[in-house]
N, CA, C and O atoms as a DFTB+ gen file, in Angstrom:
544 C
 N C O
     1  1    -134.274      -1.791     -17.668
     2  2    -135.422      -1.167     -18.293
     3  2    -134.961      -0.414     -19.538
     4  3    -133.845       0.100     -19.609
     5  1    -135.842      -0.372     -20.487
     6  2    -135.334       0.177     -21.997
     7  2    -135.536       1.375     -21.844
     8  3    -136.472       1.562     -21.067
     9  1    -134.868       2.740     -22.418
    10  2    -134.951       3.913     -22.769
    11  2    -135.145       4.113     -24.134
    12  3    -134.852       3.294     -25.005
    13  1    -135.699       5.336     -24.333
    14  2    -135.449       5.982     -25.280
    15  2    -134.411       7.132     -25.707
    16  3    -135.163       8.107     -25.726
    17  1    -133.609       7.433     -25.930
    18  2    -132.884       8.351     -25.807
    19  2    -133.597       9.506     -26.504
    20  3    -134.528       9.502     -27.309
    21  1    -132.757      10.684     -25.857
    22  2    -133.562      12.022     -25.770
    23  2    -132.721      12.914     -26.136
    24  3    -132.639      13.701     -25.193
    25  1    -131.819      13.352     -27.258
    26  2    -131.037      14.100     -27.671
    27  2    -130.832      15.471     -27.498
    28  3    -131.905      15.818     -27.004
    29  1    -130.108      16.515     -27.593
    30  2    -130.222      17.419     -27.446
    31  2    -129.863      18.411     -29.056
    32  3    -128.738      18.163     -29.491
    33  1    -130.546      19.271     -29.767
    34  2    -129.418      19.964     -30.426
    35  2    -130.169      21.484     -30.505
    36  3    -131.258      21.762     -31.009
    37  1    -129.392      22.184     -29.965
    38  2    -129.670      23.881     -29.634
    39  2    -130.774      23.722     -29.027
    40  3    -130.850      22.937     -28.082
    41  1    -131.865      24.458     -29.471
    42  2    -133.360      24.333     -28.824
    43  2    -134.091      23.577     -29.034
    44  3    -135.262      23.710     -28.677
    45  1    -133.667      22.564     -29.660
    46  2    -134.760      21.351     -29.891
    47  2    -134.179      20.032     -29.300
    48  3    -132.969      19.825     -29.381
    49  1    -135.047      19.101     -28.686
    50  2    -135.010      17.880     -28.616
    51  2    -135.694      16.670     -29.577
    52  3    -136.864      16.508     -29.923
    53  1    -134.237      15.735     -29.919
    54  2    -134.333      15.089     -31.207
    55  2    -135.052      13.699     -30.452
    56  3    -134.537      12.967     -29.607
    57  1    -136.157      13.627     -30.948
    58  2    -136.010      11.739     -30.204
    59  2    -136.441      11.217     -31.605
    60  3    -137.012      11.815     -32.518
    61  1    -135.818       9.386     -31.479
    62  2    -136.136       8.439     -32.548
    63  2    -136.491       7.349     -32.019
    64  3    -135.732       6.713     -31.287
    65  1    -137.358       7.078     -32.228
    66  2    -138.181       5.865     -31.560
    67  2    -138.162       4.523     -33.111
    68  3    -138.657       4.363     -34.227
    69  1    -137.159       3.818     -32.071
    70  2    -136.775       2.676     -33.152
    71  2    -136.892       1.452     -33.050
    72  3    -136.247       0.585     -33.640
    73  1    -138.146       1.278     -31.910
    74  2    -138.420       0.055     -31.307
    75  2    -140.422       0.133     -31.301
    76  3    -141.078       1.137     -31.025
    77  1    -140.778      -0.745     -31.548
    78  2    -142.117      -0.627     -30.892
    79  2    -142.519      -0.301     -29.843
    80  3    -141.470      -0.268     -29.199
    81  1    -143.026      -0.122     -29.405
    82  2    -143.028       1.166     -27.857
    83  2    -144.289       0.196     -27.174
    84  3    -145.366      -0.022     -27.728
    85  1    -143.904      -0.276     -25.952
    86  2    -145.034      -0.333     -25.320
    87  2    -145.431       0.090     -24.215
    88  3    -144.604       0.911     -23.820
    89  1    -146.208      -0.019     -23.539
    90  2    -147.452       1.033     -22.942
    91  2    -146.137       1.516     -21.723
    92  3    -145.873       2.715     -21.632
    93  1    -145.439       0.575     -20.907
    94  2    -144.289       1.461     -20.060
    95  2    -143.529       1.919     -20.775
    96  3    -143.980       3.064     -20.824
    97  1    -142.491       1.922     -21.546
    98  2    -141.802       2.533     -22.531
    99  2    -142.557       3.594     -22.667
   100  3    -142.269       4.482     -21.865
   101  1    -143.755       3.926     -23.667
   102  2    -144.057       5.131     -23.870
   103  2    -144.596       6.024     -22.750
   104  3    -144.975       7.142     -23.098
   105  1    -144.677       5.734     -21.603
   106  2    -145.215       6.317     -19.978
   107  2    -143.792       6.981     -20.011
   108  3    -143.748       8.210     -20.046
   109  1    -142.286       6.048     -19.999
   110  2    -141.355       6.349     -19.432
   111  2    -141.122       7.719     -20.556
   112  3    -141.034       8.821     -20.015
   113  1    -141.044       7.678     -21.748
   114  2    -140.783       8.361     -22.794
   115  2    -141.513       9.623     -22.599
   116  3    -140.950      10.701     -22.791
   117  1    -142.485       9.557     -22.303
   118  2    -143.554      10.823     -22.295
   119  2    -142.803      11.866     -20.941
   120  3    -142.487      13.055     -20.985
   121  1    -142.711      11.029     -19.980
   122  2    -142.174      11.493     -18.716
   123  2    -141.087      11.967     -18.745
   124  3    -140.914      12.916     -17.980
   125  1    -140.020      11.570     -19.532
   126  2    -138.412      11.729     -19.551
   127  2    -138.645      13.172     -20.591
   128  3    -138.099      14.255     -20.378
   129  1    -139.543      12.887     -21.685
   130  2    -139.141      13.935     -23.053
   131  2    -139.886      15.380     -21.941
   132  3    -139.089      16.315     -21.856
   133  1    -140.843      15.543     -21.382
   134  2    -141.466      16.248     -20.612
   135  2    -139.917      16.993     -19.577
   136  3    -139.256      18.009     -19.792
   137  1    -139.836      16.215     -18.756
   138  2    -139.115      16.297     -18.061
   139  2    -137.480      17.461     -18.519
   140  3    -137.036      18.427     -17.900
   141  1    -136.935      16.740     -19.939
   142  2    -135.776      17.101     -20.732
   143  2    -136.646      18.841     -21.198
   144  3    -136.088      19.938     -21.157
   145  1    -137.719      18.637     -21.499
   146  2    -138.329      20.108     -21.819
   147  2    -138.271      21.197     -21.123
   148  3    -137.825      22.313     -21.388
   149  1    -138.892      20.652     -19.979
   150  2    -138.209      21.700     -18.981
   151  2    -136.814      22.194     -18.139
   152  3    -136.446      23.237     -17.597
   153  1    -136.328      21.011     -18.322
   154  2    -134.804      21.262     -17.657
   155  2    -133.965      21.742     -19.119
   156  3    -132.740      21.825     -19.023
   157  1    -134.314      21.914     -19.851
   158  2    -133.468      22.505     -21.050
   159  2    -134.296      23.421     -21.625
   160  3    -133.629      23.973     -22.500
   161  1    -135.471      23.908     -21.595
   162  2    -136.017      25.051     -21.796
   163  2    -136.408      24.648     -23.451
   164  3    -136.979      25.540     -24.078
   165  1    -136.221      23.791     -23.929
   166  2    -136.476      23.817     -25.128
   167  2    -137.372      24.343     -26.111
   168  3    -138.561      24.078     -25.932
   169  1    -137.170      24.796     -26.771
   170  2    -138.272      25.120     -27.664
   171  2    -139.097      24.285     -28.615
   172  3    -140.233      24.663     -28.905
   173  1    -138.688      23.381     -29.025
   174  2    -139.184      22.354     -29.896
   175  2    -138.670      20.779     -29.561
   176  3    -137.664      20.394     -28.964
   177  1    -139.692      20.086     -30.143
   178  2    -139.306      18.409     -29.539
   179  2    -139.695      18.004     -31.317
   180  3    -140.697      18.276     -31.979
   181  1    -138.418      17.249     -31.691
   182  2    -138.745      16.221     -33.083
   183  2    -139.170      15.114     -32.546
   184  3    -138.879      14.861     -31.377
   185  1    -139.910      14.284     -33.281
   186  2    -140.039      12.824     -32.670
   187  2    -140.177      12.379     -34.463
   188  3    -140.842      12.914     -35.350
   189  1    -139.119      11.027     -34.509
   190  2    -139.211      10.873     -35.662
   191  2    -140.072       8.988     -35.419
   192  3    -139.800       8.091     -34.622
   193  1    -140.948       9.066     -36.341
   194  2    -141.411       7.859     -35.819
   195  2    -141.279       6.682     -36.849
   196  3    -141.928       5.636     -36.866
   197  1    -140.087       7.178     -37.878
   198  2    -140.469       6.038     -39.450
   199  2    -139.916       4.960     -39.320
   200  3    -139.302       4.573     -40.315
   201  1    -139.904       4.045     -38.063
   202  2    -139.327       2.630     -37.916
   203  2    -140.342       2.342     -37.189
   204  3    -140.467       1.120     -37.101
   205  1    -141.497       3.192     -36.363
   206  2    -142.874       2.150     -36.125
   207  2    -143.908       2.112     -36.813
   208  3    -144.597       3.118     -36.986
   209  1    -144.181       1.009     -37.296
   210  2    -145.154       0.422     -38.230
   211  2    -146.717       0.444     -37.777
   212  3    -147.679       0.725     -38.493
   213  1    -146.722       0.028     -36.223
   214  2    -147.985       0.232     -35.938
   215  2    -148.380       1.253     -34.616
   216  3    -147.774       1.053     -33.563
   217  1    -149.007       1.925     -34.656
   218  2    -149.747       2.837     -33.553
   219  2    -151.139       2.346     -33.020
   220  3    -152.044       2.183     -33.839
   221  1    -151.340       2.120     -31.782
   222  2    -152.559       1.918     -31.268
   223  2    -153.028       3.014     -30.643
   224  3    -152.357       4.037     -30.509
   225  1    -154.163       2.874     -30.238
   226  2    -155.087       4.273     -29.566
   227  2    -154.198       5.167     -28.236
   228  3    -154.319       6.353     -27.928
   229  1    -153.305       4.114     -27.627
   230  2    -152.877       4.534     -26.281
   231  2    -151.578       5.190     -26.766
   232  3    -151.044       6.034     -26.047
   233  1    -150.961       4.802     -28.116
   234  2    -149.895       5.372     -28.227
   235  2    -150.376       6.922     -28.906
   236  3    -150.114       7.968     -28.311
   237  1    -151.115       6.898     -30.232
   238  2    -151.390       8.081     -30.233
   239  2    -152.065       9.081     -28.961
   240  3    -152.435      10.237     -29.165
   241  1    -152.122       8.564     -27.961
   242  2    -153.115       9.113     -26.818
   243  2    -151.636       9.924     -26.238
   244  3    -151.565      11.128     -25.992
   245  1    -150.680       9.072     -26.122
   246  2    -148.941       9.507     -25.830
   247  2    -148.475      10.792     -26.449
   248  3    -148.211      11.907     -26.000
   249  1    -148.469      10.211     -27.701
   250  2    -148.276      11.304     -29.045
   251  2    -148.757      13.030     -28.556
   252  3    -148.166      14.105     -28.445
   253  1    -149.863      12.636     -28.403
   254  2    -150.946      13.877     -28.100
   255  2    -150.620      14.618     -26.649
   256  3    -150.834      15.824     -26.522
   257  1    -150.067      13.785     -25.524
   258  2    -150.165      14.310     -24.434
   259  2    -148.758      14.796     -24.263
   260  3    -148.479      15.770     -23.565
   261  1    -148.002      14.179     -24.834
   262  2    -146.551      14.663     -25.343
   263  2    -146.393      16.455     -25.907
   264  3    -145.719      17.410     -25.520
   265  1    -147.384      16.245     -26.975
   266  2    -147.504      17.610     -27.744
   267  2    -148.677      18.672     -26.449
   268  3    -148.441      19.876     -26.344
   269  1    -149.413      18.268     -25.914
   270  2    -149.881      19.279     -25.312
   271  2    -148.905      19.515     -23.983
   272  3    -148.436      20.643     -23.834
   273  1    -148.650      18.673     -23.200
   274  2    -147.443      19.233     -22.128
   275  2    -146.199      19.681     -22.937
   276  3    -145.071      19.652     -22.445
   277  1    -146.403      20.010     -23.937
   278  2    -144.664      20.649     -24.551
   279  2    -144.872      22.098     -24.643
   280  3    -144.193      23.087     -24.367
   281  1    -146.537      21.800     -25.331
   282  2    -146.890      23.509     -25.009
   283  2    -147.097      24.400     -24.454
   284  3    -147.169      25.607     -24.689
   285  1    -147.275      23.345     -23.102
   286  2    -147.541      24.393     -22.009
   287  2    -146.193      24.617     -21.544
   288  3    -145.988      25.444     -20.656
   289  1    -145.160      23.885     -22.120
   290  2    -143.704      23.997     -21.035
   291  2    -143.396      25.319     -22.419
   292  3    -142.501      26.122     -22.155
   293  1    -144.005      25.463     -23.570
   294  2    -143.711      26.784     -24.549
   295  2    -142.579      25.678     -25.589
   296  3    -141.384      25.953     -25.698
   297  1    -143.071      24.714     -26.127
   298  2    -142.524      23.971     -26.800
   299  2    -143.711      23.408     -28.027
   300  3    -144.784      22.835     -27.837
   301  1    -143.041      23.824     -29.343
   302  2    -143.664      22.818     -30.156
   303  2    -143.295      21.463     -30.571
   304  3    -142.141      21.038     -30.522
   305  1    -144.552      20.635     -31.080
   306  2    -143.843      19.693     -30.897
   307  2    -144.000      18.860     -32.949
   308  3    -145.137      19.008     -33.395
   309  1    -143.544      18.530     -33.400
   310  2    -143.202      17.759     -34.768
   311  2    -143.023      16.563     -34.776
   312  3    -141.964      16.199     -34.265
   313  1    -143.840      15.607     -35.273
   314  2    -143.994      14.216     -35.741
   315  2    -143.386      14.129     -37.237
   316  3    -143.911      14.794     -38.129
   317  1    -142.231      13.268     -37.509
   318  2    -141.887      13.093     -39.249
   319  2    -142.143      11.301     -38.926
   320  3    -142.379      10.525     -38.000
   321  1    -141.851      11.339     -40.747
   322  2    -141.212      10.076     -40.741
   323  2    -142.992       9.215     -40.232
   324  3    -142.676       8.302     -39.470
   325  1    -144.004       9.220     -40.339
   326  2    -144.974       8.758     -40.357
   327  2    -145.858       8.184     -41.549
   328  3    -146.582       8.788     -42.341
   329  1    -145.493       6.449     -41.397
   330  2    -145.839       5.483     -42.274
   331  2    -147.400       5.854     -42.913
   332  3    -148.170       6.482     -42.186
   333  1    -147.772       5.508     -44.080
   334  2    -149.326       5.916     -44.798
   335  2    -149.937       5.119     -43.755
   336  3    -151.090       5.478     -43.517
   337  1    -149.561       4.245     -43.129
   338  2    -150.518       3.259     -42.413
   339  2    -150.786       3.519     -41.142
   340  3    -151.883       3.183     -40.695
   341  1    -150.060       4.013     -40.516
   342  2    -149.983       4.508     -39.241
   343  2    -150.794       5.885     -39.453
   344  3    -151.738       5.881     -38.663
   345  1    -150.779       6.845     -40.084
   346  2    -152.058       8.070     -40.486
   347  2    -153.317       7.597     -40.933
   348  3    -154.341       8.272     -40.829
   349  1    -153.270       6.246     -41.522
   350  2    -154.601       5.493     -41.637
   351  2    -155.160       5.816     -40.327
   352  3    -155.994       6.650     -39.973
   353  1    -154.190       4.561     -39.435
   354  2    -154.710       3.999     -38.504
   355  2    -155.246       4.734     -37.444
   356  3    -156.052       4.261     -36.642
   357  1    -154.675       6.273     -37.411
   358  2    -154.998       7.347     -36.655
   359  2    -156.072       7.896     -36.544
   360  3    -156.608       8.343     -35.530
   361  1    -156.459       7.877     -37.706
   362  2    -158.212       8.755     -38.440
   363  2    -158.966       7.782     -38.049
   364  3    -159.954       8.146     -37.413
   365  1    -158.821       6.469     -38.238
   366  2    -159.499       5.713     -38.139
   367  2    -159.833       5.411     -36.992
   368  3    -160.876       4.783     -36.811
   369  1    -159.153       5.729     -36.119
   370  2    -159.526       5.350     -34.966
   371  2    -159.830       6.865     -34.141
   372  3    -159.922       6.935     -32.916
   373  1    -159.942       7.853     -34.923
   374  2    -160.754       9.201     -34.055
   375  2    -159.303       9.849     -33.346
   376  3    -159.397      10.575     -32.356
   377  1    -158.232       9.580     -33.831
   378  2    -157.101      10.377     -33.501
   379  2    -156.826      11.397     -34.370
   380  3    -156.161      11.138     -35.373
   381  1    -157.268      12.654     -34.142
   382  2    -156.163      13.410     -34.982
   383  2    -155.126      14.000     -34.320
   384  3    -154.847      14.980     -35.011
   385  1    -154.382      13.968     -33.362
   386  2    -153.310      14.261     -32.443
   387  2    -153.118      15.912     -32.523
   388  3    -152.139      16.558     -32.897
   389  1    -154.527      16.395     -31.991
   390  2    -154.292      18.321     -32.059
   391  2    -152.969      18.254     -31.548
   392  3    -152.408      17.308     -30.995
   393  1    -152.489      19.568     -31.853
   394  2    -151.001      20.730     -31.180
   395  2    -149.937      20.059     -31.659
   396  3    -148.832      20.549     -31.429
   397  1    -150.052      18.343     -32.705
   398  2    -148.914      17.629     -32.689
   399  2    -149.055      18.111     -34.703
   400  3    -149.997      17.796     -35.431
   401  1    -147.849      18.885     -35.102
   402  2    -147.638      19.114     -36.470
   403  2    -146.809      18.058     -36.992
   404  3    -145.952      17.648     -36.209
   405  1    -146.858      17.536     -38.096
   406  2    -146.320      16.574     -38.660
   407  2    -144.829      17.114     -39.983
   408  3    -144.373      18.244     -39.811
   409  1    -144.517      16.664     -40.598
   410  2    -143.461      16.788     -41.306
   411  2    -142.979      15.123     -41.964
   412  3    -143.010      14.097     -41.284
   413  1    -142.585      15.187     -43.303
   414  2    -142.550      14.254     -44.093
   415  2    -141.335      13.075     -43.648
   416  3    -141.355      11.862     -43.442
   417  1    -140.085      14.351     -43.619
   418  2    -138.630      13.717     -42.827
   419  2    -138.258      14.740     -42.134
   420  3    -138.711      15.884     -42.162
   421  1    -136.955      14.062     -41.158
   422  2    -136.077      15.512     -40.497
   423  2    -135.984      16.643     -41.083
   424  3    -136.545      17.625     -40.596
   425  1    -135.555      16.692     -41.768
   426  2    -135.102      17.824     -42.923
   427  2    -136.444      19.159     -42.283
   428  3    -136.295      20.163     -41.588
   429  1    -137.603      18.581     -42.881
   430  2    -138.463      19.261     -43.326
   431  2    -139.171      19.596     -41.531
   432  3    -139.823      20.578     -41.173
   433  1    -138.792      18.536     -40.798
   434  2    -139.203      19.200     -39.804
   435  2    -138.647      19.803     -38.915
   436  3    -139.437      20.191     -38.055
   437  1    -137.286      20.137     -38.688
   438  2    -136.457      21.109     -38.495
   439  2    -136.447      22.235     -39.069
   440  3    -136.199      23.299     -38.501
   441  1    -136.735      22.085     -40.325
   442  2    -137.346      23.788     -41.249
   443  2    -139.182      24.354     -40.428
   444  3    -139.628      25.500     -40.361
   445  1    -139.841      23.034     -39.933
   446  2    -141.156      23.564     -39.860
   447  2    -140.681      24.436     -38.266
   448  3    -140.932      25.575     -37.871
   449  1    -140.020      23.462     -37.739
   450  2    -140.078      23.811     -35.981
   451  2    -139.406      24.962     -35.734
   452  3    -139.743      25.564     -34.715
   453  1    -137.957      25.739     -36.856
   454  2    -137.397      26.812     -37.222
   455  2    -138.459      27.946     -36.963
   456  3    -138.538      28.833     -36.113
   457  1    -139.436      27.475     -38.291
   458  2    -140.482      28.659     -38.315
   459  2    -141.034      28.802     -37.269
   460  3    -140.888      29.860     -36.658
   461  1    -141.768      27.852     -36.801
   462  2    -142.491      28.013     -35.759
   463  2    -142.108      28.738     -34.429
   464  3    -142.948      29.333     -33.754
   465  1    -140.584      28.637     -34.047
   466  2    -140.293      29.321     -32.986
   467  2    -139.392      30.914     -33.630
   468  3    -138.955      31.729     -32.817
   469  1    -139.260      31.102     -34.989
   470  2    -139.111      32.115     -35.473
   471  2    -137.132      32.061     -35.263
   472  3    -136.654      33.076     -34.757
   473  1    -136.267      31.075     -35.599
   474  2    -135.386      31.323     -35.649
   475  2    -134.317      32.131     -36.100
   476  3    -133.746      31.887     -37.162
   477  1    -133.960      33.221     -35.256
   478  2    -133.344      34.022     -35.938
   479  2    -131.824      34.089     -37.250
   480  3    -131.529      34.777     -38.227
   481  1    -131.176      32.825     -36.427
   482  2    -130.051      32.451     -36.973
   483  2    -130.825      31.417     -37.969
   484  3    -129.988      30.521     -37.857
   485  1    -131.599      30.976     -38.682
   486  2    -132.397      29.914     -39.394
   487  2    -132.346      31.154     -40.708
   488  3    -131.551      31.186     -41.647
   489  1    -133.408      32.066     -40.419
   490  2    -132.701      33.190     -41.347
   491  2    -132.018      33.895     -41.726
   492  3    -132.366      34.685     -42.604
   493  1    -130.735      33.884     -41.194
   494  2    -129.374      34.424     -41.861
   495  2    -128.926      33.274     -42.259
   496  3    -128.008      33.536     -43.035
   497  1    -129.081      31.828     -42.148
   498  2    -128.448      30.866     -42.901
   499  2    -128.898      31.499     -44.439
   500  3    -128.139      31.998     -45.270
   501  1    -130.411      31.308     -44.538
   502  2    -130.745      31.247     -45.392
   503  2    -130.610      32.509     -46.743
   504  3    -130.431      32.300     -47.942
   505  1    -130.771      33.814     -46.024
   506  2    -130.082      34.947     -46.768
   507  2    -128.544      34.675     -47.234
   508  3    -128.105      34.926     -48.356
   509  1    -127.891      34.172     -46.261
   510  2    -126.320      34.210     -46.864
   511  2    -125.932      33.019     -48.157
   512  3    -125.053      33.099     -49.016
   513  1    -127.141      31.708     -47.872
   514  2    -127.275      30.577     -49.102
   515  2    -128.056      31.397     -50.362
   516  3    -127.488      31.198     -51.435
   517  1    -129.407      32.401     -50.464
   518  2    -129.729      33.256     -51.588
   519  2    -128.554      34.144     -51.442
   520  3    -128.036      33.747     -52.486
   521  1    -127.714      35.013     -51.009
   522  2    -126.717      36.008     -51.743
   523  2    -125.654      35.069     -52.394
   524  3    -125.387      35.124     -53.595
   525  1    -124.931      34.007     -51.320
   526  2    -124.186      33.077     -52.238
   527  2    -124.472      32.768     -53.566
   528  3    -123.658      32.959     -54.469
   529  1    -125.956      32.146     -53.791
   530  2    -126.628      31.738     -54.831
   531  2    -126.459      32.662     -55.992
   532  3    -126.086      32.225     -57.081
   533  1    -126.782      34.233     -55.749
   534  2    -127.292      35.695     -56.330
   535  2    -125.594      35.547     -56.972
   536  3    -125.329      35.399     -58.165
   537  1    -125.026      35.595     -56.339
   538  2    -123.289      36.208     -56.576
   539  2    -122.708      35.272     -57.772
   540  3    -122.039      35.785     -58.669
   541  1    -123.012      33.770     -57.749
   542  2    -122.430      32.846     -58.658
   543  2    -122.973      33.304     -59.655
   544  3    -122.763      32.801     -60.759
């Protein structure tokens, strides 16, 4: 049976979904990333999705139930990496995936999910990169 792998780094869980996902796959995925939430306490879940091309109703239905059991485990949750077509296909079909925040790439959604859980060490990176900056 196929997995998804479910990464770990500090308080967040990284997943990359690099296969088309179908309806067991994303059952198993929903269950496992759920599951990793609570046994690691996590605070945030990435899900980067920019290698699937298409989303149907049941997967954004995933998407969504993903992001609301993360919150109740006290986890936000971040979608990047989401094709123009696949946000088409979302609206269009009466998905807007509440509690699930989006982000362009990693980068940017590791800075959003930072904020969101108020990382303390996120802002002393960033003071010590402006004094570095200030000093040159």
């Amino acid at each position: 049976m196929d997995k998804i792998p479910i990464l770990r780094m500090g308080a967040f869980l990284l997943v990359t979904i690099q296969v088309d996902l179908y309806d067991r796959l994303a059952l198993n995925l929903e269950a496992d990333l759920v599951q990793m939430v609570n046994k690691t306490s996590a605070k945030g879940v990435l899900i980067d999705i920019s290698a699937v091309s298409i989303v149907d109703s049941f997967m954004g239905r995933i998407i969504g139930n993903i992001a609301s059991m993360s919150k109740i485990l006290d986890a936000q949750t971040v979608v990047v990496g989401m094709q123009p077509a696949v946000a088409i296909t979302l609206i269009e079909l009466g998905l807007p995936l509440k509690g699930v925040h989006t982000a362009l790439d990693m980068e940017r959604g590791m800075k959003l999910l930072k904020s969101m859980i108020g990382d303390p060490e996120d802002d002393a990176d960033e003071d010590q990169t402006t004094d570095d900056l200030i000093a040159e």
